[in-house]
N, C-alpha and C positions, 0 to 999 in steps of 0.2 A: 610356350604357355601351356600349363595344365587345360583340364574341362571340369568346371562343377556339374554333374548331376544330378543332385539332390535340390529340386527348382522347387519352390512354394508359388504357383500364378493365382493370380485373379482375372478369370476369364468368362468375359461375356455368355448368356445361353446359347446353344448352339442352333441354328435353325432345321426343324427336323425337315423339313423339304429341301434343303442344300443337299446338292450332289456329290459340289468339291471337295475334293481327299487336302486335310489340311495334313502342312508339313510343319516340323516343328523349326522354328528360328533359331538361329544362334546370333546373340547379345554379348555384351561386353558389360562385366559387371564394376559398378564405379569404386568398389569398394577395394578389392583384390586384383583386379584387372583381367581376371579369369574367363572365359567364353562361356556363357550358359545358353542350355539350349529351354526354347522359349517357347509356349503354345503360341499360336498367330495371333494377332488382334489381343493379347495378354497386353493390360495398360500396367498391371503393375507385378512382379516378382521380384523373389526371395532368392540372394546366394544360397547355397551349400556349405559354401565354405567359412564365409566372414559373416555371413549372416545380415547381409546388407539389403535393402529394400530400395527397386528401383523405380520411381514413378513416370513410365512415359510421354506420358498426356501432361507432364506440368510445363508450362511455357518460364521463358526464363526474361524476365522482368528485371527493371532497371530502377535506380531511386534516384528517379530525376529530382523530387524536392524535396533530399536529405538535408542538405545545407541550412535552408531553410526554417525544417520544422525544428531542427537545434537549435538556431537564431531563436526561434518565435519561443518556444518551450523555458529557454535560457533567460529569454528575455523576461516571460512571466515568471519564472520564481525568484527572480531576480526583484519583481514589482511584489510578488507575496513577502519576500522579506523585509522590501521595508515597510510595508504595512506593516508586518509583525513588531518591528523594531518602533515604530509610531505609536502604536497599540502599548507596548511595554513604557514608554517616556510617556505619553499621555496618560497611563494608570499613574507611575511612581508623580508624577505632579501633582495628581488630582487628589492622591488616596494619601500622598505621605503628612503631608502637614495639618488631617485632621486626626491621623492616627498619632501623630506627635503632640498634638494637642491635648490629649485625653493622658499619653505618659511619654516618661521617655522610652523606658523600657517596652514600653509595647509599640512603642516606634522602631524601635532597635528591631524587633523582634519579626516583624512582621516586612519589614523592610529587607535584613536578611533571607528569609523565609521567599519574600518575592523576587530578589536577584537570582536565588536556588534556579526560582522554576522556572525563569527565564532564561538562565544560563543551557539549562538542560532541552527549554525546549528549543528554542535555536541550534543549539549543539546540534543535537540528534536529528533536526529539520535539515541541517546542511550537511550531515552524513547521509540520511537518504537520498537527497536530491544529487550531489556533488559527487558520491562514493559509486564505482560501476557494480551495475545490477547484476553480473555476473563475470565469470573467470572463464576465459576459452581454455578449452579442453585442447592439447596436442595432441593429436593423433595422427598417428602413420597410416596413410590410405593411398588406395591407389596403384599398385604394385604388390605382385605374386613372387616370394612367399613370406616379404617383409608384413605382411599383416597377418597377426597369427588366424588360427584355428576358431572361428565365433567372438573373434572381436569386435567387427562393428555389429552385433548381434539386438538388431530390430533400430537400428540408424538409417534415416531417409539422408538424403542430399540436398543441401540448403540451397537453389538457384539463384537465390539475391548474395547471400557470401560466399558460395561456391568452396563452401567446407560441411562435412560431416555435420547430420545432426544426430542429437542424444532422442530417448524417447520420450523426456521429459523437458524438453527445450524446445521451447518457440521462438519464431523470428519477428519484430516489432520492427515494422517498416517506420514508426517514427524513429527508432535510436538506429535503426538498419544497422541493426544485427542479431543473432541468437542471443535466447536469454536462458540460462536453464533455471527450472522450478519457477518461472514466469507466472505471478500472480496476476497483473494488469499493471498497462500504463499509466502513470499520475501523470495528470495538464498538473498540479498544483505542484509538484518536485519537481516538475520536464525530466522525469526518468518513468523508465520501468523499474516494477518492484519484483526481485529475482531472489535469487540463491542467495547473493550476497550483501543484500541491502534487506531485508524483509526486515530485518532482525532491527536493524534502528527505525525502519518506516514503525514499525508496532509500540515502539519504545517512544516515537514521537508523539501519536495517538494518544499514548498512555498520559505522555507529559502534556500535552496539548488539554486534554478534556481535564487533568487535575488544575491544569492553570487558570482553567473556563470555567472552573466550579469557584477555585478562590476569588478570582476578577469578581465574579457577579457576589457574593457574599459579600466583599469587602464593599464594592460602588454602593450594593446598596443600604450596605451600613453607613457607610459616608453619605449617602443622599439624604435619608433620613436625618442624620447628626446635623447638618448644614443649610434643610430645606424652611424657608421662611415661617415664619407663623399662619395657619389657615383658619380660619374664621370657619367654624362650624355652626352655623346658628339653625336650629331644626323648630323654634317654638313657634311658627307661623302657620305649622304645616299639620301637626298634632290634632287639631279638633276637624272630627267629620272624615276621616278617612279609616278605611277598612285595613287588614294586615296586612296585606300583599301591597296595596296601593301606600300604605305607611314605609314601607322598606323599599320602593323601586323611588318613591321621591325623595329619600332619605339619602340613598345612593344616588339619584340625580344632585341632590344639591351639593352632595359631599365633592362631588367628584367635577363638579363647576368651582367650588370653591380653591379643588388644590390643583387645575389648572387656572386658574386666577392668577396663585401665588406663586405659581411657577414663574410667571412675567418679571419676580423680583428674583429671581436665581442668578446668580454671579456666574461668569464664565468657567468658572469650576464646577460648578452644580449641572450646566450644561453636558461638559465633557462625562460626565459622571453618568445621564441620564443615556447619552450613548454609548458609553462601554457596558453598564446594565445591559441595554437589547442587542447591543453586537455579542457580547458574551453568552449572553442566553442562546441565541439563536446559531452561533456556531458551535456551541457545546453540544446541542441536541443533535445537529449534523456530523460530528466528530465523534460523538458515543454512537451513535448509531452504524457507522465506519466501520468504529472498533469493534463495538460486538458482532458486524458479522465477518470481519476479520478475525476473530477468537475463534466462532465459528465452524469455518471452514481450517483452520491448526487445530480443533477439536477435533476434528473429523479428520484431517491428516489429506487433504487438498487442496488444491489451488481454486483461485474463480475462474480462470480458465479452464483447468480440471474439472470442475465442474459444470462448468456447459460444455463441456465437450459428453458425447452419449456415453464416450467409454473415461471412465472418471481413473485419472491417474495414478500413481502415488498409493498409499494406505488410504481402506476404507473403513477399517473398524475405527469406533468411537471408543476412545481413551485417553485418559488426562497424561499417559506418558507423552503422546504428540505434542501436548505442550511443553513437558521437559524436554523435549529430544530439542522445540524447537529455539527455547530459551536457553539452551545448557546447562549441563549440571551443576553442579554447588561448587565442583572445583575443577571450572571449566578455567580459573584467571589462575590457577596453582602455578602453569610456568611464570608469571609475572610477579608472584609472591616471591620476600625474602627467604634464602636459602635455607632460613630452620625452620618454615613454615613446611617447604619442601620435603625434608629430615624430618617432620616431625608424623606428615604425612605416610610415607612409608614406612616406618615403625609401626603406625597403627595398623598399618595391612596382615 
C-alpha cells in the first residue's frame, strides 16, 4: 500500500496550556484504501489522492422502519389517486350533461379538452411518484490504484447505504437511499423528488394547477346554469336607511335568499358546489408549490440546497436554468423519424 500525504483535516483549537507533543495518526482512507497520516482528534479529512472525505464522528445507523414508511407512503399515494380519479368522474358527471345541453359541439369540445388534462395530469402524477428519484452512480472505491487520480473528489461515505456519496446527493431515510440533486420528500408521491423525477413532479404541478383553474370555471359556470330561481326582493328595505346600511342589508337579504334556494339544488348542483371550493382551494395551494419550485430552477437550486448554509449547485439567476432543466427544443430529436433527424443535420 502507497501513503497519501497531501491530508486536508478539520481539527479542533488547540489548547495553549497543553503540554502533550501531539503525534500525527495514520488512517485508512475509505475511498482508495491508502494510509493517510492524520492530525489527533481530526474528526474529519481529506485524501490526497481520490480526494475522498472522511467523517469520523458519524455513527452508523440502521433503518429499522424502512419497510414500513414505503408501506405507509405507498399506501397514501395510492389513497391520493383515487381521490384524484373520483375528482375527475364526479367533474365529467356533473359538468358534462349541462355543457351538452347548451350544444353539441361544445360538449364535444370541452369534454375532449377534459380527458386531455386528466390524462396528463395522472400520467405525469404516477411518473413522479412511481419513477426512481434518482440513478446510483457505479463507482469503483475502496482499493489502491483501481480508483484513479481525484475521483472521488469531495465524496463523503454514506453509513446508511455503505456506498460513495456525490456532493450533490442526499440520503432520505424515508426511501433509505441516496438521492442525487434531492429537492425534498413528497408524503403526497411517497417519493423523493431527485435528478430524475423533478422533471415530471414540475410537469405535474403545471398540469394539476391548469386543471384547477379549468374545474373551478367550468362548476361554476354550471352552478350558475342549474341553480334555482332566487327571489331577490329588496322594496321593504329602501325607505329610511342610510348607504352603507342600504348595501350590508341588501347583501344580507341577497345572500339569505340564495342559501334559501340552495335547499332546492339536485344532487348535481351539490357536487358542483364541492368541486368549486375543492378546486379553488387546492389550486392556490398547488400554484403556490409551483412557483416556488420555478423559483428555486430560476435560481439553479435545490430546497435543500437552499437551507443548507453552503447553497449548492449554480447560484446565478438565469432563465437558461430553466432550459437546461426542461431541455432543449430537440431534446426528443432521437425519437423523431428519421428525416426529421436528416433534416436536422443538414441545417448544422
Amino acid at each position: 500500500m502507497g501513503r497519501s500525504s497531501a491530508v486536508d483535516a478539520v481539527v479542533p483549537e488547540e489548547d495553549p496550556y497543553s503540554t502533550s507533543i501531539d503525534v500525527d495518526l495514520e488512517e485508512t482512507c475509505w475511498g482508495c484504501g491508502l494510509h493517510v497520516l492524520v492530525p489527533p482528534h481530526a474528526s474529519v479529512f481529506k485524501c490526497g489522492w481520490c480526494g475522498a472525505i472522511t467523517k469520523q464522528m458519524t455513527v452508523n445507523c440502521n433503518n429499522k422502519y424502512l419497510r414500513w414508511r414505503r408501506f405507509r407512503d405507498r399506501c397514501f399515494v395510492c389513497v391520493v389517486l383515487v381521490v384524484m380519479l373520483l375528482f375527475i368522474c364526479g367533474g365529467l358527471w356533473a359538468v358534462c350533461p349541462v355543457v351538452f345541453s347548451i350544444g353539441y359541439f361544445c360538449g364535444i369540445f370541452h369534454f375532449t379538452l377534459a380527458l386531455i388534462l386528466s390524462i396528463s395530469t395522472v400520467s405525469s402524477f404516477c411518473l413522479a411518484a412511481f419513477r426512481p428519484a434518482s440513478v446510483q452512480q457505479i463507482i469503483i472505491w475502496g482499493s489502491y490504484p483501481t480508483v484513479g487520480k481525484g475521483r472521488l473528489e469531495n465524496y463523503t461515505f454514506c453509513h446508511y447505504c455503505s456506498k460513495p456519496k456525490s456532493p450533490r446527493t442526499h440520503h432520505c431515510r424515508s426511501c433509505g437511499t441516496c438521492i442525487l440533486d434531492m429537492d425534498h420528500h413528497c408524503p403526497f408521491i411517497g417519493n423523493c423528488v431527485g435528478a430524475s423525477n423533478h422533471r415530471w413532479f414540475i410537469l405535474f404541478l403545471i398540469s394539476a394547477v391548469t386543471s384547477t383553474l379549468y374545474v373551478t370555471i367550468m362548476t361554476l359556470f354550471a352552478t350558475i346554469y342549474i341553480w334555482p330561481p332566487v327571489n331577490l326582493g329588496t322594496g321593504n328595505i329602501l325607505n329610511g336607511l342610510s348607504g352603507t346600511e342600504f348595501l350590508f342589508q341588501v347583501l344580507k337579504e341577497r345572500a339569505i335568499a340564495i342559501l334559501s334556494s340552495a335547499v332546492f339544488l339536485p344532487a348535481q348542483g351539490l357536487v358542483l358546489v364541492y368541486l368549486f371550493i375543492s378546486s379553488v382551494s387546492v389550486g392556490i395551494g398547488l400554484s403556490v408549490l409551483l412557483w416556488q419550485q420555478l423559483c428555486y430552477i430560476y435560481t439553479g437550486e435545490t430546497y435543500l440546497g437552499h437551507l443548507r448554509a453552503g447553497n449548492e449547485g449554480m447560484s446565478n439567476k438565469d432563465c437558461q436554468n430553466l432550459v437546461r432543466f426542461f431541455g432543449s427544443p430537440f431534446a426528443a430529436a432521437p425519437y423523431l423519424p428519421s428525416f426529421w433527424k436528416s433534416r436536422k443535420i443538414h441545417t448544422k
